[in-house]
The first five atom37 places (N, CA, C, CB, O) and aatype in JSON, in Angstrom:
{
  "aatype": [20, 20, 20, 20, 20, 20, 20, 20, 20, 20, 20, 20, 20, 20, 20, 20, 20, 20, 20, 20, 20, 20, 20, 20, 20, 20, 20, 20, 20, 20, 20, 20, 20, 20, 20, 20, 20, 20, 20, 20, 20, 20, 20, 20, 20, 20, 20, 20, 20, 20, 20, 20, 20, 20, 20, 20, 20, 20, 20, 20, 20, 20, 20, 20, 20, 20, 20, 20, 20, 20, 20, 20, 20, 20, 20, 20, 20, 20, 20, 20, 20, 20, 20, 20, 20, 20, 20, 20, 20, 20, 20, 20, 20, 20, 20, 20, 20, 20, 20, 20, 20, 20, 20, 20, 20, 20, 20, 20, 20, 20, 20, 20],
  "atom_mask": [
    [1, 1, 1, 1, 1],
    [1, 1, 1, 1, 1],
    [1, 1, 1, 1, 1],
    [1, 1, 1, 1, 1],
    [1, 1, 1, 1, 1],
    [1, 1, 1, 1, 1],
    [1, 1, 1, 1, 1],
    [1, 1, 1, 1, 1],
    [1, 1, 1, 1, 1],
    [1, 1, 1, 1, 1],
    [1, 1, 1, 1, 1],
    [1, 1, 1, 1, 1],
    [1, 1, 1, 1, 1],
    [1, 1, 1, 1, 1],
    [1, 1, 1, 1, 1],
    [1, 1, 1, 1, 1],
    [1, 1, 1, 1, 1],
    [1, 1, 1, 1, 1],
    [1, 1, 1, 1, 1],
    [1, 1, 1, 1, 1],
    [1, 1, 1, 1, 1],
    [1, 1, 1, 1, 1],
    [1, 1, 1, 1, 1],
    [1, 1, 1, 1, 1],
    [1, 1, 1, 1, 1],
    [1, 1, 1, 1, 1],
    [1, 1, 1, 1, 1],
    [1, 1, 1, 1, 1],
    [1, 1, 1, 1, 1],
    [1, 1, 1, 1, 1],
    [1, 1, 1, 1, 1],
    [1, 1, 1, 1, 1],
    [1, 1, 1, 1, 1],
    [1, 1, 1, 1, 1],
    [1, 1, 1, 1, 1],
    [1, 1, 1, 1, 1],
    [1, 1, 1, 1, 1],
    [1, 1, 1, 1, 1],
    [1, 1, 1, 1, 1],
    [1, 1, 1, 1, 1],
    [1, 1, 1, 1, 1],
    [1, 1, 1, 1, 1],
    [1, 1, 1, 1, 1],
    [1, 1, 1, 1, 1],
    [1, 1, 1, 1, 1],
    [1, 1, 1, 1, 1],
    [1, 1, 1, 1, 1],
    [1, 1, 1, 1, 1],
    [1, 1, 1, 1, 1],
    [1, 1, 1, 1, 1],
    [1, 1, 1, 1, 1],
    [1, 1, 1, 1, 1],
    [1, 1, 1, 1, 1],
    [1, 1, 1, 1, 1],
    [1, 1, 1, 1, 1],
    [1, 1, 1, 1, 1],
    [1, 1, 1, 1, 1],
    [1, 1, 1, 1, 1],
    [1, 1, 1, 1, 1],
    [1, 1, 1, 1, 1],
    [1, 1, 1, 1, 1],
    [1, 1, 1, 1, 1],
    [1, 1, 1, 1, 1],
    [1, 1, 1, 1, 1],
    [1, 1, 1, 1, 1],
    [1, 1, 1, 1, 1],
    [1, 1, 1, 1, 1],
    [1, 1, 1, 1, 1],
    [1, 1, 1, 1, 1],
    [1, 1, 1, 1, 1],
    [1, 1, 1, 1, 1],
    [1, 1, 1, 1, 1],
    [1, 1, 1, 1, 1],
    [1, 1, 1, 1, 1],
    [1, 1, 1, 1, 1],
    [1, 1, 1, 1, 1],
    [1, 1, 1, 1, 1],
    [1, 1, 1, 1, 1],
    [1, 1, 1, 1, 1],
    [1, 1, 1, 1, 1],
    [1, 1, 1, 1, 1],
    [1, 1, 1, 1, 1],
    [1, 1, 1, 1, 1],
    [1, 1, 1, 1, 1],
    [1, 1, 1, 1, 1],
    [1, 1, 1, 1, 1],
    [1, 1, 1, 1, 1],
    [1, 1, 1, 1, 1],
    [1, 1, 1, 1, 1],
    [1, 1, 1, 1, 1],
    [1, 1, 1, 1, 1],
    [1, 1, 1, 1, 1],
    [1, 1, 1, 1, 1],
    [1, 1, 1, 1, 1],
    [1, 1, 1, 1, 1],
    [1, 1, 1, 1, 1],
    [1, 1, 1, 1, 1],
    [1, 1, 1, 1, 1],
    [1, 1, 1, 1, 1],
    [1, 1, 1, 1, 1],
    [1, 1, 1, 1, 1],
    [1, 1, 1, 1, 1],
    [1, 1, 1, 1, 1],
    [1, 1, 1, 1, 1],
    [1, 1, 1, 1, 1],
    [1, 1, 1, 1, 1],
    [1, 1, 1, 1, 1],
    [1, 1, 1, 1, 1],
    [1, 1, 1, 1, 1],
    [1, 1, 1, 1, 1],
    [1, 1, 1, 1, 1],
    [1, 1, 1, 1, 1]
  ],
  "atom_positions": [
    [[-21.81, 5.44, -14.62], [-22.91, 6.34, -14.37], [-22.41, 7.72, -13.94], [-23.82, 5.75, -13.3], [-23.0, 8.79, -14.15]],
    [[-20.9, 7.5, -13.13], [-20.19, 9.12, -12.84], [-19.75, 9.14, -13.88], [-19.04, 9.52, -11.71], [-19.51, 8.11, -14.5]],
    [[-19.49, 10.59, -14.43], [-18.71, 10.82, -15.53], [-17.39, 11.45, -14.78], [-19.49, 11.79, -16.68], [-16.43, 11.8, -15.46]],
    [[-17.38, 11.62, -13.19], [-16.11, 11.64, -12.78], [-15.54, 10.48, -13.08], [-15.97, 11.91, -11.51], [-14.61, 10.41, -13.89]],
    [[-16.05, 9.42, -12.44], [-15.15, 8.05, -12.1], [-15.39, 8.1, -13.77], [-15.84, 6.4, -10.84], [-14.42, 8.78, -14.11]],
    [[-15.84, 7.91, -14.51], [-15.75, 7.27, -16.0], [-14.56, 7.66, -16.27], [-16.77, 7.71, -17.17], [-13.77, 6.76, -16.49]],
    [[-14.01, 9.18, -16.34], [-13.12, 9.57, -16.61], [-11.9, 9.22, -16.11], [-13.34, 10.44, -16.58], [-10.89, 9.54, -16.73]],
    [[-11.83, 8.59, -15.05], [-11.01, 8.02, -14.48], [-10.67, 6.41, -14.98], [-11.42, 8.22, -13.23], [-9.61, 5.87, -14.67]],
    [[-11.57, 5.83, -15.68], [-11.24, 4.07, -16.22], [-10.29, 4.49, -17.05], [-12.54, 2.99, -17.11], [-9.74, 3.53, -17.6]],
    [[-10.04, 5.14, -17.25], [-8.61, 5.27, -18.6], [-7.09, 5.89, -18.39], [-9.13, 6.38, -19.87], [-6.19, 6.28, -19.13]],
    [[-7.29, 5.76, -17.0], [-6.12, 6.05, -16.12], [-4.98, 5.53, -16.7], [-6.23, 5.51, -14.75], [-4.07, 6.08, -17.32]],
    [[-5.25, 4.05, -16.32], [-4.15, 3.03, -16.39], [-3.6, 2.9, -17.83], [-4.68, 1.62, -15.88], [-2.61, 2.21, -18.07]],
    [[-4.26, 3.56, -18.75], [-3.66, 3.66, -20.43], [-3.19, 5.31, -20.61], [-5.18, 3.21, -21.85], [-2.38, 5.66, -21.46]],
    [[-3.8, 6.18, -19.73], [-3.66, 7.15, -20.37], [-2.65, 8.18, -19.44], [-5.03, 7.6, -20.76], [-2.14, 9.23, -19.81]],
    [[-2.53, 7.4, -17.93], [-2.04, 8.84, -17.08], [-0.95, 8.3, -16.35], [-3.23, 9.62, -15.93], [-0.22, 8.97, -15.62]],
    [[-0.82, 6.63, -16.63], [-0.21, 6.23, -15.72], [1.38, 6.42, -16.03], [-0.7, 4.95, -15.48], [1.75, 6.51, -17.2]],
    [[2.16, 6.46, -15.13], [3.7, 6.79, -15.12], [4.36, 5.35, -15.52], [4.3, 7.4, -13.48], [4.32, 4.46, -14.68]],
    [[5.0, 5.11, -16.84], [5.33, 4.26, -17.53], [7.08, 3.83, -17.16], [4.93, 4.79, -18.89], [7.83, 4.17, -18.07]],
    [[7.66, 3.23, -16.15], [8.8, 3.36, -15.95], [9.46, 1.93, -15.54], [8.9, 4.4, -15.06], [10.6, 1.77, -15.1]],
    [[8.6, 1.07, -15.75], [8.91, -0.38, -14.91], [9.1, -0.49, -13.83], [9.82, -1.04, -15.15], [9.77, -1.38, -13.32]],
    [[8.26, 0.81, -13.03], [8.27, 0.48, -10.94], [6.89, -0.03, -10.82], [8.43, 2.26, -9.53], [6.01, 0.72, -11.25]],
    [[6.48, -1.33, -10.26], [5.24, -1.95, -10.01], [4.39, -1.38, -9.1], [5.41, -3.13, -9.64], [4.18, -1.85, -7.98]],
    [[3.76, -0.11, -9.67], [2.9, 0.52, -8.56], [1.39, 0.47, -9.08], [3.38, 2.13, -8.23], [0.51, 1.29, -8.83]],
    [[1.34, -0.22, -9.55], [-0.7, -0.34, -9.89], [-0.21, -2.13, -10.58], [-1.82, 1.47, -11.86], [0.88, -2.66, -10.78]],
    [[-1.64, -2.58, -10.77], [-1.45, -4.45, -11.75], [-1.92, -3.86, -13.04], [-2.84, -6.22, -11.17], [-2.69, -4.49, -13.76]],
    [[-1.3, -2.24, -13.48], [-1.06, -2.5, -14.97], [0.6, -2.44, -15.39], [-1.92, -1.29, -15.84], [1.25, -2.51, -16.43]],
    [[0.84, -2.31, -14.1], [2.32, -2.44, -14.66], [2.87, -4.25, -14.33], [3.47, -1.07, -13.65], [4.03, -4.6, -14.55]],
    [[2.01, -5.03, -13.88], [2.38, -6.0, -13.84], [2.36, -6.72, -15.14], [1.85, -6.43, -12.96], [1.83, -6.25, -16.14]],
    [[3.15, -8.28, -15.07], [3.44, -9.14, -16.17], [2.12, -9.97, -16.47], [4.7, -10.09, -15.83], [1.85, -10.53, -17.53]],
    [[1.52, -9.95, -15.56], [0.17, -10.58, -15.84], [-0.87, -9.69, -16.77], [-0.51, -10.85, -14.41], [-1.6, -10.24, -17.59]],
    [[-0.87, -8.24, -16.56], [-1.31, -7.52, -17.22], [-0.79, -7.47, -18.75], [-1.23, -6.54, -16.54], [-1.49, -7.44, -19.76]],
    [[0.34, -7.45, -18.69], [0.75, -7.48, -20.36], [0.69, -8.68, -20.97], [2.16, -7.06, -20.69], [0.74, -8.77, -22.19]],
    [[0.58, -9.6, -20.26], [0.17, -11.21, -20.99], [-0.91, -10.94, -21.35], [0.08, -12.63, -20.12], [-1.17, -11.4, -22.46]],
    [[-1.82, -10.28, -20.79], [-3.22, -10.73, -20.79], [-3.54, -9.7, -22.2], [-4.21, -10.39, -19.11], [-4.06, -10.16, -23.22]],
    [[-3.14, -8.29, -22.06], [-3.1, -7.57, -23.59], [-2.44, -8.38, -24.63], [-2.26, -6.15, -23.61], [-3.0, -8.29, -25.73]],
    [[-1.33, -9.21, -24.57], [-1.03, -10.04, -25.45], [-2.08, -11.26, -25.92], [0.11, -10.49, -24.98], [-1.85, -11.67, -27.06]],
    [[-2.71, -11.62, -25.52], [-3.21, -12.52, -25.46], [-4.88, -12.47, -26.17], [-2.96, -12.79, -24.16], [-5.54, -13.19, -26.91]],
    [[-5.09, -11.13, -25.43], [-6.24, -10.99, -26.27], [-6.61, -9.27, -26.34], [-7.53, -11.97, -25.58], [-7.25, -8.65, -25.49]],
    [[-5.92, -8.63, -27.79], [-5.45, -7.47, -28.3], [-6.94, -6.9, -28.7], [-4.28, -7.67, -29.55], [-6.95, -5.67, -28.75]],
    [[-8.21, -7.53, -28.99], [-9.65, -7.07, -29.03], [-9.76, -6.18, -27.79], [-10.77, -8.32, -29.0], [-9.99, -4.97, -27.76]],
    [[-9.49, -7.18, -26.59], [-9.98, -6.44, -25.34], [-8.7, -5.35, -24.74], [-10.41, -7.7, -24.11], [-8.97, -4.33, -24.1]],
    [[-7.68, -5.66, -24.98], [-6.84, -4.82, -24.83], [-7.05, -3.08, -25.62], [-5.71, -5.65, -25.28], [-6.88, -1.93, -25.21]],
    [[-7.37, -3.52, -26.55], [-7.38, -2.25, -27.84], [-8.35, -1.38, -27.03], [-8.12, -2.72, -29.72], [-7.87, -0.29, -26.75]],
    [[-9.69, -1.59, -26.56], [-10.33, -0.26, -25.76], [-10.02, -0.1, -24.33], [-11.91, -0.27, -25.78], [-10.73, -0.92, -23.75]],
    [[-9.37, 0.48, -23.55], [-9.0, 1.03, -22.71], [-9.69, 1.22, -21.56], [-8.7, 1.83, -23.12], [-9.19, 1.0, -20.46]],
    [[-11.36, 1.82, -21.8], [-12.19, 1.67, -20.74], [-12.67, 0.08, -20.47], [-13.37, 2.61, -21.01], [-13.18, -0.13, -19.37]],
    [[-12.53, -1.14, -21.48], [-12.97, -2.32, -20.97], [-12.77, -2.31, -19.58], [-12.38, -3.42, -21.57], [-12.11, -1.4, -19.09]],
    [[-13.34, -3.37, -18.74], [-13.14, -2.86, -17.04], [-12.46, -4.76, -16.94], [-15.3, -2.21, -15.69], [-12.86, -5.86, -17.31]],
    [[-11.45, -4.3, -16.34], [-10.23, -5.7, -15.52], [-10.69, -5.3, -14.27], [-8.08, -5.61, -15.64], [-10.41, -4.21, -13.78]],
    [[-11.84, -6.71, -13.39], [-11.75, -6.45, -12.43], [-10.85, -7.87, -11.91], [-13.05, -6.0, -11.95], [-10.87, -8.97, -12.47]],
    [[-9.85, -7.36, -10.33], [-9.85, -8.39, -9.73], [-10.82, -8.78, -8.83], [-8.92, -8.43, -9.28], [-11.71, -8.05, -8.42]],
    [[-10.64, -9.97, -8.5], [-11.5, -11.1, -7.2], [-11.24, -11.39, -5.85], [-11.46, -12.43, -7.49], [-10.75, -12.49, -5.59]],
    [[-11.52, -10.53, -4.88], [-11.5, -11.48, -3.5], [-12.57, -12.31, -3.04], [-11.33, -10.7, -2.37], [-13.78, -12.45, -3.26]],
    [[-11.77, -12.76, -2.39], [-13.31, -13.94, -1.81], [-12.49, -14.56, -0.19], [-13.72, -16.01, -3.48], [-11.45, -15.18, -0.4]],
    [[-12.87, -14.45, 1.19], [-12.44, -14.76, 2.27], [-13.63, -15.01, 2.91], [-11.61, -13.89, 2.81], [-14.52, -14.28, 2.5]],
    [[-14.03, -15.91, 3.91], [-14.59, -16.54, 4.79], [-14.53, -16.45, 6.44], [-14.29, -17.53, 4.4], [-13.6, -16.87, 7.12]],
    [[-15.86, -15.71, 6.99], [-15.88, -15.26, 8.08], [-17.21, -15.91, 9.03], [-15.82, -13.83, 7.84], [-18.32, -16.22, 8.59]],
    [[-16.72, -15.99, 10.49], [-17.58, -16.22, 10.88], [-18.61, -15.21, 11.66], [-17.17, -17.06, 11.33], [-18.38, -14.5, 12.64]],
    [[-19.85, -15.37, 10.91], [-20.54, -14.28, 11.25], [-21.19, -13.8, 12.9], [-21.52, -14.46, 10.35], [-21.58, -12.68, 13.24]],
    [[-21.13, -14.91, 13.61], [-21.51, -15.29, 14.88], [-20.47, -15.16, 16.07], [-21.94, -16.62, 14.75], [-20.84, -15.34, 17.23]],
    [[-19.33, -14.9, 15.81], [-17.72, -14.3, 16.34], [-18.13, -15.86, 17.47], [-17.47, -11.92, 17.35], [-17.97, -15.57, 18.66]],
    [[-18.54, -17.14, 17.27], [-18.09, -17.83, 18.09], [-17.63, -19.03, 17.29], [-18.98, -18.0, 19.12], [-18.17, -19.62, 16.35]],
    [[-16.54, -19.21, 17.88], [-16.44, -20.89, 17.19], [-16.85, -22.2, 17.07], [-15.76, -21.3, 17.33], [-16.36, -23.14, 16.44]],
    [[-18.06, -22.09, 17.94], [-18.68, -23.89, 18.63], [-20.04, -23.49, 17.34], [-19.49, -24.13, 21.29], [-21.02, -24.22, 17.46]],
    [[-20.11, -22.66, 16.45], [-21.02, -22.58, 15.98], [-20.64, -23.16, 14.12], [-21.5, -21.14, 16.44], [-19.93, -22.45, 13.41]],
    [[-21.01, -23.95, 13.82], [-20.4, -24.4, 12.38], [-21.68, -23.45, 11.4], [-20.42, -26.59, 12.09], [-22.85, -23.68, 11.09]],
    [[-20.73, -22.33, 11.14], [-21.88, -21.72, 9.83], [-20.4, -20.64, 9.15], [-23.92, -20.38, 10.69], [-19.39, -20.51, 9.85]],
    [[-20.48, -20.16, 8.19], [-19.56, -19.34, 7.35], [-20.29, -18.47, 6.21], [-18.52, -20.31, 6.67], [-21.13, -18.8, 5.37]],
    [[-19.76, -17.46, 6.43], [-20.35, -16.45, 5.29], [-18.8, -15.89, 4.55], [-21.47, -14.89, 6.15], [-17.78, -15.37, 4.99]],
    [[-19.24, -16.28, 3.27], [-17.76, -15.81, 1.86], [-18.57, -14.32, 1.27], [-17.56, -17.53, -0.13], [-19.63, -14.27, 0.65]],
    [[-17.85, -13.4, 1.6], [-18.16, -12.65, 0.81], [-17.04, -12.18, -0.03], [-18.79, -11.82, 1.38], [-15.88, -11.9, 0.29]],
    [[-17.94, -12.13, -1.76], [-16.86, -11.98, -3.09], [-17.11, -10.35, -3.59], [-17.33, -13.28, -4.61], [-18.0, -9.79, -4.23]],
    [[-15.78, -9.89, -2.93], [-15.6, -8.75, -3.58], [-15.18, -8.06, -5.12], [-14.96, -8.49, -2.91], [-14.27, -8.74, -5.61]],
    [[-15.46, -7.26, -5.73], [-14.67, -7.42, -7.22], [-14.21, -6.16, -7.06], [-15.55, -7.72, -8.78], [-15.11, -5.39, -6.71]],
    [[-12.98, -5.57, -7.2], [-12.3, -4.64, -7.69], [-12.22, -4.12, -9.18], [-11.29, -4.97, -7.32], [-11.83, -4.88, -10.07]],
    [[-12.49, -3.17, -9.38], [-11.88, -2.24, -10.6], [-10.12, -1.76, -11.07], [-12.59, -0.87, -10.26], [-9.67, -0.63, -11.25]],
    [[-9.63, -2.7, -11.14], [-8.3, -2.33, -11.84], [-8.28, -1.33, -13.03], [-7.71, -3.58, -12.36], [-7.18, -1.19, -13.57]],
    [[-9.3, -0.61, -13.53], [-8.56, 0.44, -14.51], [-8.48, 1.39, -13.9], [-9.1, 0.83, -15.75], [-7.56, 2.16, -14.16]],
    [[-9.58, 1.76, -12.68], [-9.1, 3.26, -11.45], [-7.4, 3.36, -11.24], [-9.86, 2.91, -9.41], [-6.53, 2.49, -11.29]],
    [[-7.36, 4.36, -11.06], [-5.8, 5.01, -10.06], [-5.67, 3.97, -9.11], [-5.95, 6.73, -9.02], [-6.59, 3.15, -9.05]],
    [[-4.6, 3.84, -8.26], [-4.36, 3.35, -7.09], [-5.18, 3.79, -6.31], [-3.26, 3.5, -6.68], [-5.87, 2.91, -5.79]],
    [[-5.52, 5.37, -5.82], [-5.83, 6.12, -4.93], [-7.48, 5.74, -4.7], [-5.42, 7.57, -5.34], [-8.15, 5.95, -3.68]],
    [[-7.94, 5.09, -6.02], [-9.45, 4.95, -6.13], [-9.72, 3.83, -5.81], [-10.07, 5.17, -7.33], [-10.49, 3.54, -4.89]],
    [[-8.7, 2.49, -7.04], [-9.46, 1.04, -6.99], [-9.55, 0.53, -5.49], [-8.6, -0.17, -7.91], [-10.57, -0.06, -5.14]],
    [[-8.67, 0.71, -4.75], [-8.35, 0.03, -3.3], [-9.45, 0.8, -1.77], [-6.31, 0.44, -3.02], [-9.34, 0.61, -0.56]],
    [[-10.37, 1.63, -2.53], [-11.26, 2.24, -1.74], [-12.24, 1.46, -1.51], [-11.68, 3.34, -2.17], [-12.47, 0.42, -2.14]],
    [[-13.12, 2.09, -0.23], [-14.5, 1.22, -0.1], [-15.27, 1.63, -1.46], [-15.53, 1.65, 1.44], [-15.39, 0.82, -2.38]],
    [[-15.82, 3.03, -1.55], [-17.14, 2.77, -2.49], [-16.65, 2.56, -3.93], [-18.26, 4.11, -2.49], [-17.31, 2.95, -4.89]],
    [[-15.59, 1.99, -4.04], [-15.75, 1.35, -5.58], [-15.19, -0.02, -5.52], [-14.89, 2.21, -6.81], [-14.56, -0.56, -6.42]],
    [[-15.53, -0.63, -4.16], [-15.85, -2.05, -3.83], [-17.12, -2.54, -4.57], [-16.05, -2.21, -2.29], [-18.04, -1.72, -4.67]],
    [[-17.29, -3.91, -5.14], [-18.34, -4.15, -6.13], [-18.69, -5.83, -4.99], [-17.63, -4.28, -8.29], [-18.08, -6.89, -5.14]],
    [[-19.48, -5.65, -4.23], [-19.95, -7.13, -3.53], [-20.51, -7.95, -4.36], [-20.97, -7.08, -2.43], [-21.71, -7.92, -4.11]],
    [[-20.33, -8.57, -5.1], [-20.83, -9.54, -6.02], [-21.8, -10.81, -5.37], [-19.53, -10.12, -6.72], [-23.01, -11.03, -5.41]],
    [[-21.25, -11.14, -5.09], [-21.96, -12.46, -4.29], [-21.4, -12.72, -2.61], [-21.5, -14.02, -5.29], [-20.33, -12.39, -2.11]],
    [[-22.42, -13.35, -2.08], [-22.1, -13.39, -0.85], [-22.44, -14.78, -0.71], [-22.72, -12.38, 0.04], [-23.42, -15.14, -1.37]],
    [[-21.89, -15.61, -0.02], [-21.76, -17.46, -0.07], [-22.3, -17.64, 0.97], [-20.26, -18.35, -0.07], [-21.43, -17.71, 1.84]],
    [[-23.34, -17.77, 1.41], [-23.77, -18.49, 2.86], [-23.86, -19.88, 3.01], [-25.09, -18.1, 3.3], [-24.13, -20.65, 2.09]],
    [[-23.59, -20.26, 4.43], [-24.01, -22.06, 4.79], [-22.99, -22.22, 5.52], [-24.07, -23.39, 3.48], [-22.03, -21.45, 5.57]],
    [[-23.18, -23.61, 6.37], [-23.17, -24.47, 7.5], [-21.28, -24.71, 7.24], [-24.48, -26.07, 7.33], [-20.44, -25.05, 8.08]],
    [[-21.1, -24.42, 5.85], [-19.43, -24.42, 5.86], [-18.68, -23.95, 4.63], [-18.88, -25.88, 6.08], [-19.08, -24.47, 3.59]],
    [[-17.9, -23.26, 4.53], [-17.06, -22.49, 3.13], [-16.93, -23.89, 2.12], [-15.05, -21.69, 3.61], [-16.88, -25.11, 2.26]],
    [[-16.92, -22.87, 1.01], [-16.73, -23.76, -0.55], [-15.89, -24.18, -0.69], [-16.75, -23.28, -1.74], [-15.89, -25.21, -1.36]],
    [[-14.48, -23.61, -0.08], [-13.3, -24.18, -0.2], [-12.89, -24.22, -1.79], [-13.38, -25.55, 0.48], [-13.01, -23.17, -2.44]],
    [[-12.42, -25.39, -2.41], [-11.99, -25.37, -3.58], [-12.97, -25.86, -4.85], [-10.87, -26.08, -3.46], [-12.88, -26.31, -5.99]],
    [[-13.92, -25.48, -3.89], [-15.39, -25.75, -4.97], [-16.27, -24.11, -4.72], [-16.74, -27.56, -4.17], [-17.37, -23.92, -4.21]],
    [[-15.65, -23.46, -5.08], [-15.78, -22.02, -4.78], [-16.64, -21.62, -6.52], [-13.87, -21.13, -4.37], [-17.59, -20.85, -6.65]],
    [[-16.14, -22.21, -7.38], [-16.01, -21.92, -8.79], [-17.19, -22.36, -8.75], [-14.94, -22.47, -9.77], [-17.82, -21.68, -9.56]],
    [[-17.94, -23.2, -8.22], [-19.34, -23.9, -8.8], [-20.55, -22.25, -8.77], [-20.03, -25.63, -7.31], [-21.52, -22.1, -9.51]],
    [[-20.02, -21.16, -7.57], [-20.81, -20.49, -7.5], [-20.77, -19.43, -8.9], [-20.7, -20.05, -6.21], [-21.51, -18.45, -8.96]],
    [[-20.15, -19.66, -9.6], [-19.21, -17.99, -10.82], [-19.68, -18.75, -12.1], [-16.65, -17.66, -10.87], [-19.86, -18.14, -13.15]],
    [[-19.87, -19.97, -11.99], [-20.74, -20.75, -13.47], [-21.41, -20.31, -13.67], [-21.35, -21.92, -13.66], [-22.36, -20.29, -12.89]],
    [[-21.47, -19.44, -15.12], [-22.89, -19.25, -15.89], [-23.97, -19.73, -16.5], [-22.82, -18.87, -16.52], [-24.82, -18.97, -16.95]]
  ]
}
């Protein structure tokens, strides 16, 4: 919707310093697997790679209280460094409430 930030998704193809020092996850090996792998989505540049956090807090700062709130953040990996790792281009996706975290049944919530 910015045509600043727009201009900025094409960083990581177009501005980034190409030298094999790991300073953004497009210079990582996971990143070039993943262009290997599937060269459709690789080929346009603005496609958006976001990563996923997801951590579990207690909202009530006491512990005798059994309740947990997950909130799932999504990052923009095609921004600069200087941008993706900021608050306002934090993307809150979902927020997990209840009596106890998903743990390794986290995935049931991301099913389409």
């Amino acid at each position: 919707m910015s045509s600043k930030t727009a201009s900025h998704m094409k960083w990581h193809a177009e501005d980034r310093t190409k030298d094999d020092v790991l300073r953004h996850p497009a210079d990582s090996l996971v990143w070039k697997t993943l262009d290997e792998r599937y060269p459709n989505f690789a080929s346009y540049s603005r496609n958006v790679r976001l990563g996923l956090a997801a951590d579990g807090f207690n909202p009530f700062r006491t512990m005798s209280i059994a309740h947990s709130t997950w909130p799932v953040v999504l990052i923009p990996y095609n921004l600069p460094p200087w941008m993706c790792m900021k608050q306002p281009f934090f993307i809150l996706s979902t927020l997990i409430d209840g009596p106890k975290g998903p743990g390794n049944k986290i995935d049931v919530f991301f099913n389409l």
